[in-house]
C-alpha positions in Angstrom: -7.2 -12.8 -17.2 -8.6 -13.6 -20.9 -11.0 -10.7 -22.3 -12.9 -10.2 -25.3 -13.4 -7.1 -25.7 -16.5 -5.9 -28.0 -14.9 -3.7 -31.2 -17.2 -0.7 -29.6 -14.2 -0.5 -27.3 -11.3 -2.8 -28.5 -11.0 -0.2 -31.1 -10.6 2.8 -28.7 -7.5 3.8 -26.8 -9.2 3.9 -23.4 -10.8 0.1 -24.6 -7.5 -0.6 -25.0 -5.5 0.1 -22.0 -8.5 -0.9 -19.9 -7.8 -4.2 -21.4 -4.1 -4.4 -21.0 -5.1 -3.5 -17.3 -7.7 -6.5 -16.9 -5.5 -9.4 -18.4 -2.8 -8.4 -15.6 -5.3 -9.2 -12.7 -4.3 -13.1 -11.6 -7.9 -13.4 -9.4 -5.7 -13.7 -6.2 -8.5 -11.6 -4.4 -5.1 -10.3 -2.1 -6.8 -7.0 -2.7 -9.6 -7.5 -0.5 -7.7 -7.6 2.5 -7.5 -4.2 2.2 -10.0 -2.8 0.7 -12.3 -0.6 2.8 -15.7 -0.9 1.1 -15.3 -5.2 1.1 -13.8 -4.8 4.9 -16.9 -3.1 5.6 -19.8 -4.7 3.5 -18.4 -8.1 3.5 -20.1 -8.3 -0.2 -17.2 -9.7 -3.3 -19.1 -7.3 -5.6 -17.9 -4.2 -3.4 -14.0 -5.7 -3.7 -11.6 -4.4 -6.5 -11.2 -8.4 -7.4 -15.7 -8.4 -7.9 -15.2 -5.1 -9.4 -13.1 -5.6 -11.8 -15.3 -8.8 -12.8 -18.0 -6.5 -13.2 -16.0 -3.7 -15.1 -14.9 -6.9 -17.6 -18.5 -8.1 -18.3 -19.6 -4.4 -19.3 -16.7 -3.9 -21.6 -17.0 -7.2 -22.8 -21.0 -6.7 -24.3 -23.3 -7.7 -21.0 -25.8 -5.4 -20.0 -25.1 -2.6 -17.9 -27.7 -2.4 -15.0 -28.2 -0.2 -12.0 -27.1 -2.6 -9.9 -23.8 -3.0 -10.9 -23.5 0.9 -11.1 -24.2 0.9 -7.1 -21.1 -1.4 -6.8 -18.5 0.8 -8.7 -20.2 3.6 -7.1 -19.4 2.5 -3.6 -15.5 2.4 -4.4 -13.4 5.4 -2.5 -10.9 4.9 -5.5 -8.5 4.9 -2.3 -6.2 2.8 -4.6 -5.4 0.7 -1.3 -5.6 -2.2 -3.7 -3.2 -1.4 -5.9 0.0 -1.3 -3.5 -1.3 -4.8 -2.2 -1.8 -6.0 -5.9 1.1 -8.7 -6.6 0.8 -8.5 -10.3 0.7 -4.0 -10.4 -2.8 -4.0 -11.9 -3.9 -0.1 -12.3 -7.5 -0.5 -10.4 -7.9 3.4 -10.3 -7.1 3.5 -14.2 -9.7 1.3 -15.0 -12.8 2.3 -12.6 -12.1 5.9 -14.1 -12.2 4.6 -17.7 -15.3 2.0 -17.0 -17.5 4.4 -15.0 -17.0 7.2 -18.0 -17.9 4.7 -20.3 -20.7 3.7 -18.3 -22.2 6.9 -17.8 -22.7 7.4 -21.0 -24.2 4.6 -21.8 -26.5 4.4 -18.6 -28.3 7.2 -17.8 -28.4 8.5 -14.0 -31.7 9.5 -12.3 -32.4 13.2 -12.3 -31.5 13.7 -8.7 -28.6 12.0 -8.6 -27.8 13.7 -12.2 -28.3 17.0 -10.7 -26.1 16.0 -7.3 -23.2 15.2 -9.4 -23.7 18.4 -11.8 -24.0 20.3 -8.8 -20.8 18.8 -7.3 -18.4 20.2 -10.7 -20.0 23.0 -11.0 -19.5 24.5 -7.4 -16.1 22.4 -5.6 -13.6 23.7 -8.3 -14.5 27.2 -9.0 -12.7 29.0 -6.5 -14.6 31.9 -6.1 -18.0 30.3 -6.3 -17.2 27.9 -3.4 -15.5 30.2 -0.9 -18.8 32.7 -1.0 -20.6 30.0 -0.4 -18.5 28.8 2.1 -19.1 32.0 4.1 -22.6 32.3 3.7 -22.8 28.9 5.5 -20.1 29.7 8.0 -22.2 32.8 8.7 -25.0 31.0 9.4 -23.1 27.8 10.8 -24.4 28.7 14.5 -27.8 28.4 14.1 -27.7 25.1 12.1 -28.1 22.2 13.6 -25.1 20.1 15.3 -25.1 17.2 12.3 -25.0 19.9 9.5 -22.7 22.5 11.5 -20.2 20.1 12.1 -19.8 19.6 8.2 -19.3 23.3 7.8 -15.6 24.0 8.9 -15.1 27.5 11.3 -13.4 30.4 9.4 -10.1 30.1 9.3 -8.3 33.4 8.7 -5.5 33.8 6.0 -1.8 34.5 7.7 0.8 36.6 5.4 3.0 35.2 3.3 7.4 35.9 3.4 8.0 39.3 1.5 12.2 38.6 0.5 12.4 36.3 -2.8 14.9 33.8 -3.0 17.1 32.8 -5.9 15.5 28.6 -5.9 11.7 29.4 -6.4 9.0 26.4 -6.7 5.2 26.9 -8.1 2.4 25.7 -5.6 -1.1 25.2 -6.4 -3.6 26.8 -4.5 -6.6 24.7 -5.9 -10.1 25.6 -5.1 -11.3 24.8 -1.5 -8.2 24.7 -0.1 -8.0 28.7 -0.1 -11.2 29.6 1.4 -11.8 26.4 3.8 -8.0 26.3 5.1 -6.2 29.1 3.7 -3.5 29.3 6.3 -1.7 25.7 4.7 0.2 27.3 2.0 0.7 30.5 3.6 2.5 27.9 6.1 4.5 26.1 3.6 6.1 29.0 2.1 7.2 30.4 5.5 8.4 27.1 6.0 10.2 26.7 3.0 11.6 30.6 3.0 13.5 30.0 6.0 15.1 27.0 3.9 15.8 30.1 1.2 13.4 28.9 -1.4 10.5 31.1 -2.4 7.5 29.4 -3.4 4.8 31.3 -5.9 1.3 30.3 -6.4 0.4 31.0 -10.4 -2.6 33.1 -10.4 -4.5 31.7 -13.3 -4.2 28.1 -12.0 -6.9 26.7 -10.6 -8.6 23.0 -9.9 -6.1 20.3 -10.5 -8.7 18.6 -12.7 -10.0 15.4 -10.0 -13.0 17.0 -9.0 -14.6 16.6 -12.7 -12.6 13.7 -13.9 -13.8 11.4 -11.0 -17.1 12.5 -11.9 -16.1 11.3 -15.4 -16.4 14.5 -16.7 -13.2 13.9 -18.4 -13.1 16.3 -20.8 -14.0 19.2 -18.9 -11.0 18.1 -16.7 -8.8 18.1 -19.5 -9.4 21.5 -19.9 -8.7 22.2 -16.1 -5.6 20.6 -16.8 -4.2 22.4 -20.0 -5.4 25.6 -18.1 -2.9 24.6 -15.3 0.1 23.8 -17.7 -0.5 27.3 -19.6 -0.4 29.3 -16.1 2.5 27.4 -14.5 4.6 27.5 -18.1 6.7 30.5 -17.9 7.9 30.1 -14.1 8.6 26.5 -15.4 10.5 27.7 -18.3 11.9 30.7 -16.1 13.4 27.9 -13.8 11.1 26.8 -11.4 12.6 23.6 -10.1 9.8 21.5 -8.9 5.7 22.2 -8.1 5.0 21.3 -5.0 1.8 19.6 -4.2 0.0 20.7 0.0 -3.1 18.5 -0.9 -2.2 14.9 -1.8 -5.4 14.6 -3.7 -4.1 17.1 -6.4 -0.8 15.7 -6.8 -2.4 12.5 -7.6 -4.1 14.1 -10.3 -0.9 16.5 -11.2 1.2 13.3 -11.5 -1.0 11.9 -14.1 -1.2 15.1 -16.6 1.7 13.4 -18.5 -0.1 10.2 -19.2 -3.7 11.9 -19.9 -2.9 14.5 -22.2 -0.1 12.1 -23.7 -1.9 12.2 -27.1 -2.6 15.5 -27.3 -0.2 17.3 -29.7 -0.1 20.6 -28.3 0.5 19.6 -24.6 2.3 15.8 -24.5 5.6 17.1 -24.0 4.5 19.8 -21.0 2.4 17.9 -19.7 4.9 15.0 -19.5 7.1 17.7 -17.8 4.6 19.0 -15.4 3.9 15.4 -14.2 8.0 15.2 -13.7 8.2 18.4 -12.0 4.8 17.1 -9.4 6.2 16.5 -6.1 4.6 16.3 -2.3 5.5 18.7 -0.1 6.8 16.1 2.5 9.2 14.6 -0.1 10.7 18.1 -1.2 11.2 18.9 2.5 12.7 15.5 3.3 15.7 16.5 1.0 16.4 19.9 2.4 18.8 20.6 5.0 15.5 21.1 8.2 18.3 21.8 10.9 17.4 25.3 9.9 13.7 24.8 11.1 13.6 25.6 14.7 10.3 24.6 16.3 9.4 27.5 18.9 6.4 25.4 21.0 5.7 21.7 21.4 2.4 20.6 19.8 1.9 17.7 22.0 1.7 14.2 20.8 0.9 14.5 17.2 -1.1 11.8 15.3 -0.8 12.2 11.3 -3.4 10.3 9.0 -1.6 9.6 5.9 -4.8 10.1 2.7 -4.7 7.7 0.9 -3.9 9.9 -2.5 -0.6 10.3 -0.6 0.4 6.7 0.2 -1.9 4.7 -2.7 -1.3 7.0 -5.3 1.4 8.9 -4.6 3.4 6.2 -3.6 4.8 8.3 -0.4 3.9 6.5 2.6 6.0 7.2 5.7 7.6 10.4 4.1 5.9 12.9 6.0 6.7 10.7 9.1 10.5 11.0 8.4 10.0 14.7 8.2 8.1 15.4 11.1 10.2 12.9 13.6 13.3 14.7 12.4 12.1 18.3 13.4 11.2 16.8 16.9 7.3 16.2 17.0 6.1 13.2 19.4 4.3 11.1 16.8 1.6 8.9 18.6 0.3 5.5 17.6 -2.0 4.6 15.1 -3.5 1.4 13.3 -4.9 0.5 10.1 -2.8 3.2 8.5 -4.0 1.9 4.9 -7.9 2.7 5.3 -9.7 5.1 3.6 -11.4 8.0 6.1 -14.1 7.9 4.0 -13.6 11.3 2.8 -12.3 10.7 -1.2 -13.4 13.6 -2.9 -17.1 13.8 -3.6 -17.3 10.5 -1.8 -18.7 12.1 1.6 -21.6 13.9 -0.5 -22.8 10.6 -2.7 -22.3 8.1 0.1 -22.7 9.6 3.0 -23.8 6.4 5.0 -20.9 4.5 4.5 -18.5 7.2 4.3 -19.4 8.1 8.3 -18.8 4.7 8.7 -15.7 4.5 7.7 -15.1 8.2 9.3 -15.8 6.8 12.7 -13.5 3.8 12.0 -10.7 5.8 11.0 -11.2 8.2 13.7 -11.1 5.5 16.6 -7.6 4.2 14.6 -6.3 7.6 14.9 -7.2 8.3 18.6 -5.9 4.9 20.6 -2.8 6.5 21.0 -4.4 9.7 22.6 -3.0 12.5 20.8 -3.5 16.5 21.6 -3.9 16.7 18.0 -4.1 15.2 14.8 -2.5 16.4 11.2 -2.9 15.4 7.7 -1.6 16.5 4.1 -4.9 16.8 2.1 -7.4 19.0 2.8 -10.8 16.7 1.7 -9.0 14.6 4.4 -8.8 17.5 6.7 -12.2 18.7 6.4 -13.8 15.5 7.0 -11.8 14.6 10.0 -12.3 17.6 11.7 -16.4 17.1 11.4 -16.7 14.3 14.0 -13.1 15.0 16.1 -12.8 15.8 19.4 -9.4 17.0 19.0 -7.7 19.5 16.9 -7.0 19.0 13.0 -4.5 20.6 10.7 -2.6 20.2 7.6 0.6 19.1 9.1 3.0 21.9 7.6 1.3 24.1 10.4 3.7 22.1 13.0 6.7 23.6 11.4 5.4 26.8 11.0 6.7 29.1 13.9 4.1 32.3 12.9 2.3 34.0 15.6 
């Protein structure tokens, strides 16, 4: 693709690469096939290949309207696209550059301003979300149905192994996950203690940094991100051997600290080591000896929804799978495994229309094989599944798990 950039941001860094990124597009429109939004709305302009035509015009000097806002707005930056993309265009790079840009160039109405404030400010402080988490779980049954389906039941914390082990890895306990499912990494480091590796949560770490940066508060998730490094650093230098990721959705940020702090002086080289260090749970555990995990009741027939952060961005499609069939559990069918469930982030609260859409979709691909339950491995995915199920829904490391 030819571009022609205008020197406001050919002379930028982000200009830059969003330009190296748009002249590897070839127009072959394969991504629509699988994009979620176009499958849905039938409309080019909700498509990564329309998309990115629009994202090109704006850096190129045309007008920036409402209109095209709506368009960019309605993507789940599922990344789908890019593991259909022949030619290895970065679509999520370049909506996260273009709709920064755009935002401040383009001012949002108030109420939509405030939404998205709203959004940063509460989802990645930790204690700020869980108390209000309870005060809507207390109340939860006198709302009604189609608001106290969105609040998910208390879940109560189990306790995690007391004997350290010589291998140790960092986890990250991010900032719904503790309060909304706090029993997943208590889970995962009974699972992985049996295996004779303690894992360690770093107190001081907190919000991987998506919440803000998708909201293209960049630099505020910068700082979420240094944050991190600094409080993982001395288990890292004291030997940690890898951090292990239970929510997809932060690993797909973790895995990118190395290339968005890359030109800052102070952190390049730990972030770049963080990023190396980033692994899913499912892929650590697919390279440890699970004869040792002895599964003491049968779940059922088991259907796992793999996010999209997991397979798109993370590149680990059919990992968990592996995992899971070789400790025993009775995977059930599924189709369209590549679709988005419409939860992405912030996605259910700023579209909320066509992310139930594509909730009920995924839903009806999950259930034709008629499992007792179903598991994921992120917990945005989690929450918004469990809403509208009629079945149980858990972060997958739960099945391996044999705490009573």
């Amino acid at each position: 693709m030819q571009t022609n950039l205008v020197q406001q941001f050919a002379k930028t860094q982000e200009g830059q690469e969003a330009e190296a990124i748009l002249r590897a597009c070839v127009h072959c429109g394969f991504c629509t096939a699988t994009c979620p939004t176009y499958q849905e709305l039938h409309d080019e302009r909700d498509g990564p290949r329309g998309r990115i035509y629009l994202m090109k015009m704006f850096l190129e000097g045309a007008e920036i309207t409402e209109k095209t806002r709506e368009h960019l707005d309605r993507c789940l930056t599922c990344r789908s696209c890019e593991t259909t993309c022949p030619s290895g265009v970065q679509y999520g790079r370049l909506v996260d550059i273009s709709r920064g840009l755009i935002e401040k160039q383009l001012p949002r109405k108030p109420i939509d301003r405030w939404l998205r404030w709203g959004l940063a400010r509460v989802l990645p402080r930790r204690r700020l979300f869980g108390s209000l988490l309870r005060i809507g779980q207390l109340f939860r049954p006198l709302l009604p149905n189609s608001l106290r389906r969105k609040v998910p039941p208390k879940k109560q914390a189990s306790p995690w192994p007391k004997v350290s082990h010589q291998r140790k890895v960092l986890a990250l306990a991010g900032c719904v996950q503790p309060s909304a499912t706090p029993n997943t990494n208590a889970a995962a480091a009974r699972v992985l203690d049996k295996l004779g590796i303690t894992m360690v949560e770093a107190p001081q770490a907190g919000c991987c940094g998506a919440v803000n940066y998708h909201l293209s508060e960049h630099e505020q998730a910068l700082a979420y991100m240094r944050r991190n490094i600094d409080a993982w650093w001395p288990a890292i230098e004291a030997g940690a051997e890898a951090i292990i990721m239970t929510a997809s959705g932060c690993g797909a940020m973790v895995q990118d600290y190395g290339h968005l702090l890359k030109d800052d002086p102070a952190y390049a080289e730990r972030a770049k080591k963080v990023s190396e260090l980033c692994t899913d749970l499912g892929a650590f555990l697919l390279q440890q000896d699970l004869e040792k995990l002895h599964l003491k009741q049968n779940p059922g027939k088991v259907a796992f929804h793999c996010p999209c952060t997991l397979q798109h961005a993370m590149q680990q499609s059919g990992v968990v799978e592996q995992v899971l069939t070789r400790a025993g559990i009775d995977l059930a069918e599924t189709r369209d495994k590549h679709l988005c469930c419409g939860s992405a982030g912030t996605y259910s609260v700023l579209q909320p229309k066509l992310s139930q859409r594509l909730l009920e979709k995924k839903l009806d691909a999950l259930m034709v094989g008629q499992p007792d339950r179903i598991v994921t491995a992120n917990i945005g995915c989690q929450m918004h599944l469990e809403s509208q199920a009629e079945v149980p829904v858990q972060h997958w490391i739960e099945l391996l798990d044999t705490h009573k």
